[in-house]
N, C-alpha and C positions, 0 to 999 in steps of 0.2 A: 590434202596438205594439212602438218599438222597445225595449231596452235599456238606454241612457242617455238622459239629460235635461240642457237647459243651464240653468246655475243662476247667480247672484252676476253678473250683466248690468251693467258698468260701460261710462263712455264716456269718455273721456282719464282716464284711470286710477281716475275717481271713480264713487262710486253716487250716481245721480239730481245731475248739477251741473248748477247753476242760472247763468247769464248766461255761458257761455262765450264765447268770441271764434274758436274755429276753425272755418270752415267746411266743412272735410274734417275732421271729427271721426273718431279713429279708437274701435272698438267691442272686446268683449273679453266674453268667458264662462266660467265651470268647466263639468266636464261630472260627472254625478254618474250613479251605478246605479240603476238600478230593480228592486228586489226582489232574486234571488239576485246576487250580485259574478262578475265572468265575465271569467278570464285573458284578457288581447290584447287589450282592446276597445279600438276607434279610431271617432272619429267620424269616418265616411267622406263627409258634406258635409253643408251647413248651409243656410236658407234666414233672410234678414233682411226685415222690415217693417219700415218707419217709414214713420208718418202724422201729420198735421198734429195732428191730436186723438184722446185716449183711447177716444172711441166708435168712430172710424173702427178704431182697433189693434185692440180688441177685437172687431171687425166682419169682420177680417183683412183692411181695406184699405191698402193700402201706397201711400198718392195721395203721399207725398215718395220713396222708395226701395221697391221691389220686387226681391232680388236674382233672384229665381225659386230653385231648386234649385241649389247650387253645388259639383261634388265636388269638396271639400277638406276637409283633418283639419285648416285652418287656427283655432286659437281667439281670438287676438289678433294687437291691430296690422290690425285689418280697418276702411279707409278707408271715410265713407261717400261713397258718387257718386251722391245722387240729384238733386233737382231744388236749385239754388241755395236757400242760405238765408238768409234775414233778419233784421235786427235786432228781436228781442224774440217771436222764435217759437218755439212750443215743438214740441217733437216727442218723438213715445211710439214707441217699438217695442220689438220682442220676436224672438224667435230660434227657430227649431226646426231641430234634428239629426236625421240619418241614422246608423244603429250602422252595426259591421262588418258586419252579416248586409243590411245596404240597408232596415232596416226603419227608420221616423221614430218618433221623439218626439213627444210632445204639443207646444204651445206652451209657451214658456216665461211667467211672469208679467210682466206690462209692467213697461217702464224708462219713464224720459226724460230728458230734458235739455233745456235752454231756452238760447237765445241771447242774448248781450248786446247791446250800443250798436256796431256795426261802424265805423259810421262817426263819427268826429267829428261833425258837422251833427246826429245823433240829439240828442246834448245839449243839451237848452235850459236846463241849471241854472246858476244861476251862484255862484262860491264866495264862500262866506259866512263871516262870526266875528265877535268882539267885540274890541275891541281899547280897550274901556275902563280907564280910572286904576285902578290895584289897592293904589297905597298903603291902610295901615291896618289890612292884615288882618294885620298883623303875623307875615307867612311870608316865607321867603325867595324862594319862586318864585312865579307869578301863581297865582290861582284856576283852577278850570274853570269856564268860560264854560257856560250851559244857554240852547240853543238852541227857539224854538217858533213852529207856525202853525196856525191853526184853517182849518179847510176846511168848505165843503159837497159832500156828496152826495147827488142828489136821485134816481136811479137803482139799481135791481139792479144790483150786481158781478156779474159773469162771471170776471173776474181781474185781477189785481193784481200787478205787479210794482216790488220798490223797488230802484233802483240807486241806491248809496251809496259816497261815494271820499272822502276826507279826505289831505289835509296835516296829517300827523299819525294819531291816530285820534279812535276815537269808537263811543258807544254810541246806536245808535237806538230810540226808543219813540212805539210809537203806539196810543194809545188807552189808557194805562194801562198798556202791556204794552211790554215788552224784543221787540224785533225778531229774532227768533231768538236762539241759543247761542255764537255767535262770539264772542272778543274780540281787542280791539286791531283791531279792522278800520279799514279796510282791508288791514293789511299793511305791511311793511318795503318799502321801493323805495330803487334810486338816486332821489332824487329830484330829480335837477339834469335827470332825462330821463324821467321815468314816475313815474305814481300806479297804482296799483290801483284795482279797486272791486269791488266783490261785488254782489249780486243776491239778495232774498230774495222769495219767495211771501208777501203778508200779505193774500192776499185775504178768509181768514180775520178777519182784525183790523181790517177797515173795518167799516161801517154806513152804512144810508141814513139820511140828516141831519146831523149837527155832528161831525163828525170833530176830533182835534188831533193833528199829530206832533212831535216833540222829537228833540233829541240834546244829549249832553255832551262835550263836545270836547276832545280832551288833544292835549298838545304832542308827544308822540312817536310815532316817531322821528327826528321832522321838527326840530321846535325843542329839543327837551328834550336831556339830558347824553350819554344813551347814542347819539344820530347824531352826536355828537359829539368824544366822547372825554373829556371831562370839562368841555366848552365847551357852550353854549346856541346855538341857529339857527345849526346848522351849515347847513341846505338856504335858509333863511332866517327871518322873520320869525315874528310871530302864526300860528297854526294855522288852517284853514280847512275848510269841509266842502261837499261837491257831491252834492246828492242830488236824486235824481228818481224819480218814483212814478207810473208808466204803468199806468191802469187800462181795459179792457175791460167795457162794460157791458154786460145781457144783451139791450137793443135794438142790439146791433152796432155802437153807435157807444165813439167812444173819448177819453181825456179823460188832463189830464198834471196833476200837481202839481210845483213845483221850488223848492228854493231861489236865495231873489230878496231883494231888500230892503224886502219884507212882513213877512220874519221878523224876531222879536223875541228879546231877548238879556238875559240878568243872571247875576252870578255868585250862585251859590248854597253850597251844603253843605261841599263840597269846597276845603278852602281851596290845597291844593297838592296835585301829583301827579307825580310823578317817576319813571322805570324805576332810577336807581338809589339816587334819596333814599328815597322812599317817600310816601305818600298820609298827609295829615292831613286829618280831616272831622269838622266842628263840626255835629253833629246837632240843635240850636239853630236854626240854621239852614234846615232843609228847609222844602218848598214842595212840603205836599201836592199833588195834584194838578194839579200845571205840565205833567206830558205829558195831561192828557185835556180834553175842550173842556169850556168853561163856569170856567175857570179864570180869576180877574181877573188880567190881568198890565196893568194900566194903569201901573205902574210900571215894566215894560220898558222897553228901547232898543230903536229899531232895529238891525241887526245892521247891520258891516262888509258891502262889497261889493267882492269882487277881479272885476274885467272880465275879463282874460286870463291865465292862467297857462300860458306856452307850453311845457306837456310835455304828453308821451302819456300817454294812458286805455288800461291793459290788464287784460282780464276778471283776476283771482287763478285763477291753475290751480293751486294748491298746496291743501295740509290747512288748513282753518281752527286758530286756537289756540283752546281750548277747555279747559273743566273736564275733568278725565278722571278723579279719583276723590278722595274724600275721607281722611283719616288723624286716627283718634284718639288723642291724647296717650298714652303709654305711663308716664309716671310726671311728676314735679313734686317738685323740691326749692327749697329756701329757701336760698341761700348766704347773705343779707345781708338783715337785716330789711326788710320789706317789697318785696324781691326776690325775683320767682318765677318760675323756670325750667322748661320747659316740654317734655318730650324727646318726639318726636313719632316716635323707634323706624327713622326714614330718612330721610337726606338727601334733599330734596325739592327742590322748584320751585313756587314760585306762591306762597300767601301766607295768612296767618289770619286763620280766623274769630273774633269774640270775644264773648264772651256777657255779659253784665254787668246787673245793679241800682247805681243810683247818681243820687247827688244831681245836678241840673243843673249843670252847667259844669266837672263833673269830666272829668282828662283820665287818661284811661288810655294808657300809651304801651307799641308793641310793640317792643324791638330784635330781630335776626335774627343766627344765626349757624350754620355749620356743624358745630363741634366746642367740648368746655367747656376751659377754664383747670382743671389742678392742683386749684384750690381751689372750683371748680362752677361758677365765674362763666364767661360766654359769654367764645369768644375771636372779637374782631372786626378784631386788626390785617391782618388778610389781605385787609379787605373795601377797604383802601386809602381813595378818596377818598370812597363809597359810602356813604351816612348809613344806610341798610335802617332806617329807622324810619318805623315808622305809629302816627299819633295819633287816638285817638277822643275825642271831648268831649261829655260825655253829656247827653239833652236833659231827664235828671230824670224818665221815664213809664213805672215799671215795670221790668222787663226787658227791655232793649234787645239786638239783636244786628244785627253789621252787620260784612263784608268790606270791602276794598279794590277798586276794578276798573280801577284805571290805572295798578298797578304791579306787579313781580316782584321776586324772588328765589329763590336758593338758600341755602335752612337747612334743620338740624333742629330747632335750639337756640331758642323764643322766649323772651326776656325780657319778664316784666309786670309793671310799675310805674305804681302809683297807684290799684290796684285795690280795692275798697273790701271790709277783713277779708282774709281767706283765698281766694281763688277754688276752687272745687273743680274737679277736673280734666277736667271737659268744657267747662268754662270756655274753651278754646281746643278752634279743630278745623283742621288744615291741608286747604288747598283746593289738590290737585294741577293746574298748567294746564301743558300744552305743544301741538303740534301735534298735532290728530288724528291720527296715522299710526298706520292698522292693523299690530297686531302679530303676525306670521304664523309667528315661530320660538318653541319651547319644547325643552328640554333637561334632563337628569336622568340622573346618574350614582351612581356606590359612592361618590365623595367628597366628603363636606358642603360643603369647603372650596370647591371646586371648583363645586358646585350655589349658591354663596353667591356668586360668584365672576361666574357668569353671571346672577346677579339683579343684579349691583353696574353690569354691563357695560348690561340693558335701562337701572337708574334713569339713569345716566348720559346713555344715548341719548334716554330721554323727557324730562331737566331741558334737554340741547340744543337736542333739536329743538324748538327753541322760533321759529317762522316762517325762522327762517335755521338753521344748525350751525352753532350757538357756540362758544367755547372754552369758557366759564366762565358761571355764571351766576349768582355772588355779588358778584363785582367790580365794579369801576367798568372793566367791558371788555366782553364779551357781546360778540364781536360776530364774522362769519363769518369766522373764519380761513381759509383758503384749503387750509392746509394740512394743519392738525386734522383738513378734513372730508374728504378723498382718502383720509389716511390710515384715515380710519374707514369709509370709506363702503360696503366688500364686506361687512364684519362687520353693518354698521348693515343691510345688504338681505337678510340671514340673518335678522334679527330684527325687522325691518319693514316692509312696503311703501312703499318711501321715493322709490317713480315719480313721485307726484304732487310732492311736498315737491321732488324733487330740479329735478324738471322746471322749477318757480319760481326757485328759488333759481339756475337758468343762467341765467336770465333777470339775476338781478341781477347775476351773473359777468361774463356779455358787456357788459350795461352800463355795465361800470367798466372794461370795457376800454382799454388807452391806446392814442390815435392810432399810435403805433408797434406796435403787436400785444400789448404786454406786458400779462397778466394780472396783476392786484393780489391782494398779500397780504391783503387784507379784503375781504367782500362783502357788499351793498353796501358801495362805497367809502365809509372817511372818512376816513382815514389810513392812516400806515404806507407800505409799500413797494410796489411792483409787479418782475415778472418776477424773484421768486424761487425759487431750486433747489427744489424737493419743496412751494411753494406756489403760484406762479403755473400751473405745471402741472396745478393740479385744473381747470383751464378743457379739459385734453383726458384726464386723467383719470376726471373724473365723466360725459363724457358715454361714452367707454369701457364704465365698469362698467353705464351704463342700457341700452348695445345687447347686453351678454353676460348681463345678466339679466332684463333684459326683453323683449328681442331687438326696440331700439328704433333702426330706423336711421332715423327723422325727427328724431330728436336730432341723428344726424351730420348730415343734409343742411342741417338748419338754420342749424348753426354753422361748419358745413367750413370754408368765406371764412374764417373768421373762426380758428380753428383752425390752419388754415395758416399765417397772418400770423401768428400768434405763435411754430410754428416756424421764419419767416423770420426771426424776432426773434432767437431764440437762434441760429440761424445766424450772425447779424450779430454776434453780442456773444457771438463765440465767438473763441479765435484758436488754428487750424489742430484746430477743433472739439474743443477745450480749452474748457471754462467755469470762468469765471477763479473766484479765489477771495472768495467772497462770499454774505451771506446768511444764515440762521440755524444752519446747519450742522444737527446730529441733534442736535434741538432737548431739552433738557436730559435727558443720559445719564447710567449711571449709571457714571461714572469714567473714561470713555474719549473723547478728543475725537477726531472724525472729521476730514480734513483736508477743508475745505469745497470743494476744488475738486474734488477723489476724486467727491463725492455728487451735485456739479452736475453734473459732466459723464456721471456714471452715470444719471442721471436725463434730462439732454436723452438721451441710448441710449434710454432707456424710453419718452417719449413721443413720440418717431421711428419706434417700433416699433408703440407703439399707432398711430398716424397711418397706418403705410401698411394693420393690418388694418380699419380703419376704411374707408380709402379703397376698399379692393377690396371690404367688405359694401356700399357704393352703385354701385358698379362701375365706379369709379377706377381702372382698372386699371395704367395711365401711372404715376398718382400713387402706386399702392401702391406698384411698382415703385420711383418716387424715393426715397420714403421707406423703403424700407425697404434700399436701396442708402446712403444718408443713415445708418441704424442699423450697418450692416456698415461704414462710413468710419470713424463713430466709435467704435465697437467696438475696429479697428485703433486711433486715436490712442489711446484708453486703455489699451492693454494697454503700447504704447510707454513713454508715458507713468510708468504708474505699477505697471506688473506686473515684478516680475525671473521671473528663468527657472527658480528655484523657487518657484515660483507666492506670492510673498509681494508683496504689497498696500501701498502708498504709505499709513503711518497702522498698516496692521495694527490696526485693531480688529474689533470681530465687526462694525461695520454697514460698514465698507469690505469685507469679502470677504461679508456676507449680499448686498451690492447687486451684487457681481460676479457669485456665482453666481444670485442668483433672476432676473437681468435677462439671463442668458446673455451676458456681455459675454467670457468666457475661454476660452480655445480646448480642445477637450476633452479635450488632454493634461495640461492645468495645473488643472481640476476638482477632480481628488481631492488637488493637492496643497494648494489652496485651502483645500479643505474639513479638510482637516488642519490647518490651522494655523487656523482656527475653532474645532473641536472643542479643539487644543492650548489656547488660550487661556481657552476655557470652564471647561479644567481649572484653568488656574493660579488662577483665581480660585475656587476650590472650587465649579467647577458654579453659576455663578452668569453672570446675564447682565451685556451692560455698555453696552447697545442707548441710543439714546434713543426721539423719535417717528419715526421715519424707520425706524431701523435693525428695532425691535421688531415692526412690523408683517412682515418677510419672516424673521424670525429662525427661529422654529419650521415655516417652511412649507421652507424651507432644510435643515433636518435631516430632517425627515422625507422631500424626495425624493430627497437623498442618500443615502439607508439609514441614517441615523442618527437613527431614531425613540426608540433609547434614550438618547441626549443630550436631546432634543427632549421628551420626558417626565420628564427629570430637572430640566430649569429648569422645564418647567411646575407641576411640583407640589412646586419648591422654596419652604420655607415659610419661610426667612428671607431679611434683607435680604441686597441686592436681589430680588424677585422677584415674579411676580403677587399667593401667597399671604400674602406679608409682611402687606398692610394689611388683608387679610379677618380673621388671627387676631388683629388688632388694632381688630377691629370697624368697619372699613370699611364702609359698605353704597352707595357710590358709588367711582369710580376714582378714584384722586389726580392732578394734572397733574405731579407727580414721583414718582421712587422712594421719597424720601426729606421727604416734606411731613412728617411724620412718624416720629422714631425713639424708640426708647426708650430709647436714650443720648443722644444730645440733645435730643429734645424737637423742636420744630417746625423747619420751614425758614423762611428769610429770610423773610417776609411779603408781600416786596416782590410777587413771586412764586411762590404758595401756594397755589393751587386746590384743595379736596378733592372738586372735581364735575368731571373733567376725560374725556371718550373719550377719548383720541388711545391709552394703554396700555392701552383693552381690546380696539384689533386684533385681539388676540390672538382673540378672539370667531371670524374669519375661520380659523383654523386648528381650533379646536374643530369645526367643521359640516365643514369642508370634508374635512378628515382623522381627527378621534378620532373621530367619528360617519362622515365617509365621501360626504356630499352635495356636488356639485359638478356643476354642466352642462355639457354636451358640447358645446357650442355655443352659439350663443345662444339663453336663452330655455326653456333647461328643456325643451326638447321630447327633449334625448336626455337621459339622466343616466348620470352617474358613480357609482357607489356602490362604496366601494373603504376602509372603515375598518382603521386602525390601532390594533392591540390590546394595542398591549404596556403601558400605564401603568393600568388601569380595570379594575374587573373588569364591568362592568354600564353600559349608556349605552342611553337613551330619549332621543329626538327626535324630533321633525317640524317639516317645513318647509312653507306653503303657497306655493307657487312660481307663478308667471304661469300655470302648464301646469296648475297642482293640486298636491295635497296630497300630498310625500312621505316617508313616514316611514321608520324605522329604530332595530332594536334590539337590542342582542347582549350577551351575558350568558356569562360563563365557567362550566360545573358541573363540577367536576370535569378531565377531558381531554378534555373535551367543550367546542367553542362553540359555543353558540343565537344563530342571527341570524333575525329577524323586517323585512320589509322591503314597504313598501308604495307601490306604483306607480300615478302616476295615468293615468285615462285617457287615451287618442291618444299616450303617451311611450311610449318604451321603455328600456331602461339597461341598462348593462355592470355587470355584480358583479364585483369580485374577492374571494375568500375562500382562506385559507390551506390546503394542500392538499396532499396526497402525489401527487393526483392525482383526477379526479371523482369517481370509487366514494369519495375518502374525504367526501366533500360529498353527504349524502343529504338528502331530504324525506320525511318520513314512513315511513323504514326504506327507503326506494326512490333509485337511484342521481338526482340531479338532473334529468340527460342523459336519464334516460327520460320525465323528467315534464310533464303538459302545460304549454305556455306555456314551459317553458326550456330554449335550446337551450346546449348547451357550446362554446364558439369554443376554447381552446388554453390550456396551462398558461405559465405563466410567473414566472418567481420564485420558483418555491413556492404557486404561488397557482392556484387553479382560476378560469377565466376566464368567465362565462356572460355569457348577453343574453336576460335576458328581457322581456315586456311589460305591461301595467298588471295590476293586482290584487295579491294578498296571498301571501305568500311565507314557509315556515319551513325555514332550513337548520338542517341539524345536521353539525357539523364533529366526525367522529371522529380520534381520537388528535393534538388539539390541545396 
């Protein structure tokens, strides 16, 4: 038996996804030990089954794909090529490996994956809603409409599958039950050219006899504020919902349910629902049993019928949004009688629970807020046009408790008013929602601040990733900056698996693409700008960072067309590959304005440069060439341009000489004079940075590979303004979208513009893993690794990373003159160490020189630094006379 085992069997990035739309699905495994851990091990080839059904898999029939024996240490990105596949087929398979000695593995546990609607023609539903008179209920926005049809079933299920897409979204139930854990499904879309729809298994949730299904249907992001911008049916009108429910009986035959104008429709509970007003529901109102059959709904309407809605149907390859954990109140004070505030201990996302006893037709009302007023009261001008109120209206039976489910925010702060007596403080509970995206990095160091610091950077990440990468998620804004999310997105894939998320969300990128090539400042589009410096660019930035970390070149091939047009764009709307002055510049710094044409034209350099190694990973080799002949042109125009001959920088701020040197745009005699007049600068401001979003993200990766990791540690754990630490020791537990949202000599910033949930400044997150800790991939995809930490600011740093390739960890701890580094290698990789060093003898294992031990071989000193490469398994250096 062999050694290793394949384990965590996903297929496009996901476990077990249900209606996908790729045909060439690609597959992907960890590899794990069996029993003793054993330096070097590579899986040296692999064998795949997939079959039509769970019996067959486990029968070890492979009737859709049989790869037979294949030698490769390949784990991921493996297409499948077996027999064509179908709409609404499912298929199981499983994986077994070969160790390095040729011996195999068991089977792994069966996967699957099920296919969606391929073709147009699969769908026979047709879109439904209400579009009934809503005067009276006395809200500013319509009701939600509750949708319903009773069915027969007079057969055994075999299976069941519901495909569900909405304009707008919507919550499905059948039979008394919620249709799975999702919400807001389907999803965000351009929707001037695509819906989504998801796919769930409810074979479980049918019965032979009298079935009923339902849904409640809400206006966003379709009609509602937030696809908007503060306007209503930006995509168009009433919301609408297309569902269809393909079941498999077990005499082989087969049978459809769909939405048609059988269904019946009335508003209920829900009097309003909004992403940035907020949800009111008069509990007076409900209609026990309207999702389960046997329901009188003779007071129904028929529903609205839309015949054609001429966009595309695409499977959701992204993370569903979801609950992901609950938070209990940490304290409750009174500022104003009958005012009760409610501190929930972390900036959050999603929205409160309420618990209540109370007479009928009382209304308990929530406001929402980030941070208090001086005087305890919530402060809500920053939320701009954003009402964040939710109202419950009680039906008088006891102890009632009841959430929201068609709206969001970002608070920590609830306001409770009208609540009958005192509420005691579980009286609220925050219900965290963002994208499922697994979170694969953790970290832990000597400095609390710092440990505080990368909990502010995950909250951050899990209140954005909220189905798009938002800027903000309290405002009347939320919506996918273009540029926020490049800047964040190598930090964001340290700390989460952000393949699938990201892989969607290029979908909504390209789709807003303008006929001239240019990439827009928001994704999906609603406004705002297109083919801006450091945002339009995340249309060849983000797929960039998906082929170097996930070593995903179906990203490039898919978008290349499309990619290139937009470098023909800034070709065009360049003059003498100059990009003019224009755009956001380094989006609010702290005191230093960058000259916005310095950053555009530093930035067309950068993704001219990504473009040609993109070109030659699909084997472009012509096109790397252009491109990156195209990055040497304009390299020459800006140094012309805007460099003199003591290497001082047009603007002279730190993010004008951080974007020269981290994008290699200066010739390498003017390098260090560059980098001198950075460090100069850093001083005059007493070691303080003066970066904005642009500039902050290459600021520290800048110093440290210039040799100046003691600068590079002195802004990182500067603890006043500006700098990362300023708002942790001010109780931060999310990032600000300024330096200065907050000071303690003045008090807030403008409100106009005021985020206290913003990524784009915990970038920094990318230089923590990549350099204090030391993780970075050699290539694409993790298969080789870097491991190369800088030690000068910390005395002690834990981490691990789960990487496409497996788990790598690392940890080094100063005793004395002594450094302890512990470091752990996953299967089929190998990595380079660098550790500090007189020389190998002074880098022992176990009292034993490195160089003689098994699994590490020593390649060459350099810098100071002993250089090895070793291969998977576990690892303890000890560095004498540190």
């Amino acid at each position: 038996m062999g050694k290793i085992r394949p384990t965590y069997l996903r297929c496009e990035y996901r476990v077990n996804p249900m209606g996908i739309d790729s045909t060439e699905p690609r597959l992907s495994w960890l590899l794990e030990s069996i029993g003793q851990e054993e330096r070097g091990q590579i899986q040296s080839a692999y064998r795949i089954l997939v079959a039509s059904s769970r019996e067959n898999v486990e029968k070890d029939i492979g009737d859709l794909w049989d790869t037979g024996k294949v030698e490769s240490n390949r784990t991921f990105q493996i297409a499948y090529s077996g027999k064509p596949l179908r709409s609404g087929m499912e298929c199981w398979w499983k994986v077994m490996v070969w160790d390095k000695d040729g011996e195999p593995s068991d089977w792994s546990e069966p996967a699957r994956w099920t296919m969606g609607l391929l073709d147009p023609s699969d769908w026979k539903a047709k879109w439904i809603g209400y579009d009934a008179p809503w005067e009276g209920f006395g809200t500013e926005l319509p009701p939600l409409p509750f949708l319903r049809k009773e069915f027969s079933i007079e057969k055994g299920i075999k299976r069941a599958i519901l495909y569900v897409s909405a304009l707008g979204s919507c919550e499905v139930r059948l039979n008394g039950q919620r249709v799975g854990e999702d919400i807001f499904i389907p999803g965000w879309s351009y929707f001037r050219k695509r819906a989504y729809y998801r796919a769930y298994d409810v074979t479980d949730l049918l019965k032979v006899g009298r079935n009923a299904i339902g849904a409640i249907l809400a206006d966003e992001w379709y009609a509602g504020f937030c696809g908007g911008w503060g306007k209503r049916n930006a995509y168009g009108g009433e919301p609408r919902l297309l569902l269809q429910l393909s079941m498999d009986f077990q005499d082989g035959t087969e049978g459809v349910l769909v939405s048609d104008g059988t269904w019946k429709a009335k508003y209920g509970p829900i009097l309003e629902a909004d992403f940035y007003m907020g949800e009111t529901y008069d509990a007076r109102r409900e209609m026990p049993g309207w999702d389960s059959p046997g329901f009188d709904d003779s007071d129904w309407e028929p529903v609205a019928v839309t015949d054609k809605v001429g966009i595309q149907l695409t499977s959701h390859p992204g993370e569903p949004v979801r609950k992901l954990m609950e938070l209990r109140a940490t304290s409750m004070h009174e500022p104003k009688p009958g005012v009760f505030v409610f501190d929930m201990g972390q900036n959050m996302v999603g929205w409160a629970r309420i618990k209540v006893k109370g007479e009928r037709g009382r209304r308990i009302t929530l406001r929402f807020a980030e941070v208090l007023n001086p005087d305890g009261t919530i402060y809500r001008e920053n939320l701009r046009r954003a009402r964040c109120t939710d109202t419950y209206i009680c039906k008088g039976e006891g102890e009632e408790i009841w959430e929201p489910g068609f709206t969001f925010r970002g608070f920590r702060y609830v306001e409770v008013t009208g609540y009958p007596g005192r509420p005691p403080l579980d009286a609220v509970t925050g219900v965290v929602v963002g994208s499922d995206v697994p979170i694969v990095g953790s970290f832990e160091c000597s400095n609390p601040l710092v440990n505080r610091l990368l909990q502010n950077i995950i909250w951050s990440l899990r209140g954005n990733y909220l189905e798009v990468p938002t800027d903000c998620p309290q405002r009347d804004e939320r919506q996918g900056w273009t540029g926020d999310a490049q800047i964040f997105a190598r930090t964001a894939s340290y700390l989460a698996d952000i393949s699938a998320f990201m892989t969607k969300w290029l979908i909504d990128l390209n789709d807003s693409q303008r006929d001239d090539g240019a990439y827009p400042d928001v994704a999906p589009f609603t406004g705002a700008g297109f083919g801006t410096p450091a945002w339009g660019d995340a249309g060849i930035i983000i797929p960039y960072i998906l082929y170097l970390v996930y070593g995903d070149k179906r990203i490039i091939e898919r978008y290349y067309e499309r990619m290139a047009r937009y470098i023909d764009y800034l070709v065009r709307n360049s003059r003498d590959l100059l990009r003019p002055d224009h755009g956001y510049g380094d989006w609010v710094p702290a005191g230093a304005e960058t000259p916005k044409d310095v950053l555009a034209t530093a930035y067309f350099a950068y993704v001219s440069k990504l473009m040609s190694e993109m070109a030659e990973a699909i084997g472009r080799k012509e096109d790397g060439d252009r491109y990156r002949d195209l990055f040497e042109k304009i390299k020459d125009a800006f140094n012309k341009a805007y460099v003199l001959p003591d290497g001082r920088i047009k603007g002279e701020t730190q993010t004008c000489y951080v974007l020269a040197l981290y994008l290699d745009l200066l010739p390498e005699s003017l390098r260090p004079l560059a980098l001198n007049h950075l460090v100069s600068d850093i001083e005059r401001r007493n070691w303080h940075l003066s970066t904005g979003f642009v500039g902050t993200r290459m600021l520290l990766p800048v110093l440290s590979r210039f040799g100046r990791d003691d600068v590079a540690y002195r802004l990182f754990l500067q603890e006043t303004y500006p700098s990362w630490l300023y708002p942790v020791k001010h109780g931060a537990t999310t990032i600000w979208e300024r330096w200065d949202s907050w000071r303690e000599d003045r008090g807030f910033q403008d409100p106009g513009m005021n985020s206290f949930n913003h990524y784009a400044f915990g970038s920094v997150g990318e230089w923590i893993f990549s350099t204090v800790v030391g993780i970075d991939t050699d290539g694409p995809g993790f298969r080789r690794i870097r491991i190369h930490p800088h030690l000068d600011g910390l005395d002690f740093v834990r981490a691990r990373y789960k990487s496409i390739a497996g788990e790598i960890g690392v940890e080094w701890r100063k005793r004395g003159d002594k450094l302890e580094v512990d470091l752990l290698i996953p299967i089929n990789a190998k990595a380079t160490v660098y550790l500090p060093a007189k020389g190998p003898e002074y880098v022992l294992e176990g009292g034993v020189r490195a160089d003689l031990k098994e699994g590490i071989a020593f390649l060459r000193m350099e810098e100071g630094r002993a250089v090895y490469e070793i291969g998977s398994g576990s690892y303890s250096f000890v560095v004498e006379g540190y």
